[in-house]
N, C-alpha and C positions, 0 to 999 in steps of 0.2 A: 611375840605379844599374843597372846590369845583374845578368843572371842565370841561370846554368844548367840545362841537360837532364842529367839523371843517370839511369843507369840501374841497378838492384838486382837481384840473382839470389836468386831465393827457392825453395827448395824444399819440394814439397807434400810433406803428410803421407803421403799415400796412394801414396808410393815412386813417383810415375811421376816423366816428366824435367824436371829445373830447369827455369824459364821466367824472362823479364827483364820487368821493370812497370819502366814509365818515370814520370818528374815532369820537371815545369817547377817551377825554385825559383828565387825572387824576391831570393837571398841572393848578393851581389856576390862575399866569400869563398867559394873553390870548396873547402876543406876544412867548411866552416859549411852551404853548401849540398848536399854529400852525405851528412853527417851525417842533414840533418833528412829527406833522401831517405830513409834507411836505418830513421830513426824512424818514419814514414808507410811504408814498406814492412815494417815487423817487426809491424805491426795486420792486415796483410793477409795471410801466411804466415811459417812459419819462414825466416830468412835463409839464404843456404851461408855454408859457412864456409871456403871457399876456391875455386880456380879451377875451373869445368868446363869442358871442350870449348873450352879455350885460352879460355873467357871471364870476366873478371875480377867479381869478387862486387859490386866497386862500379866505376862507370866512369861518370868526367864526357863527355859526347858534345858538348856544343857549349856555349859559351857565346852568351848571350840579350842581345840589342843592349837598350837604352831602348827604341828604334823599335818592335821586335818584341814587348817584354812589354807596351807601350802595346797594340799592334794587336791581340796577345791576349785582354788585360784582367789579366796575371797580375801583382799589388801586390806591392809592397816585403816581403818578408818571408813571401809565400802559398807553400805547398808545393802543387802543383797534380796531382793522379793524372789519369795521362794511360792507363793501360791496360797492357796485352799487346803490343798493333800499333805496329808503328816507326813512332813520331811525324815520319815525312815534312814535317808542314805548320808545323813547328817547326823544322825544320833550314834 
């Protein structure tokens, strides 16, 4: 079953600028998968609520092979916070 990297655009309280936190999600549907991204990212700050800086508030970046979520360890169905920093060793 494969799975995607989704990235969410959260803005801090504290007015400074949007930042994107990435997930590895274990969820084959790419609507089901940024969903739960968006869920796991709304614990961590407020969402935007539209585009900044031509970047989109929700954005699937790659789909995640068997092979890869095996060699990660990221299960059927785990929403994985992968941070701030462009998850490189995922793509």
């Amino acid at each position: 079953m494969p799975g995607w990297l989704i990235a969410v655009l959260t803005e801090p309280a504290d007015g400074l600028e949007p930042r994107r936190l990435f997930f590895a999600v274990g969820f084959a549907d790419q609507g089901q998968a940024e969903w739960k991204a968006v869920d796991a990212a709304a614990t961590e700050a407020p969402l935007a609520s539209g585009p900044r800086g031509g970047i989109e508030p929700v954005q699937a970046l790659s789909s995640l092979t068997d092979i890869a979520m095996r060699r990660k360890g990221l299960l059927a169905g785990e929403v994985r916070p992968l941070g701030e920093a462009w998850p490189r060793n995922w793509l």
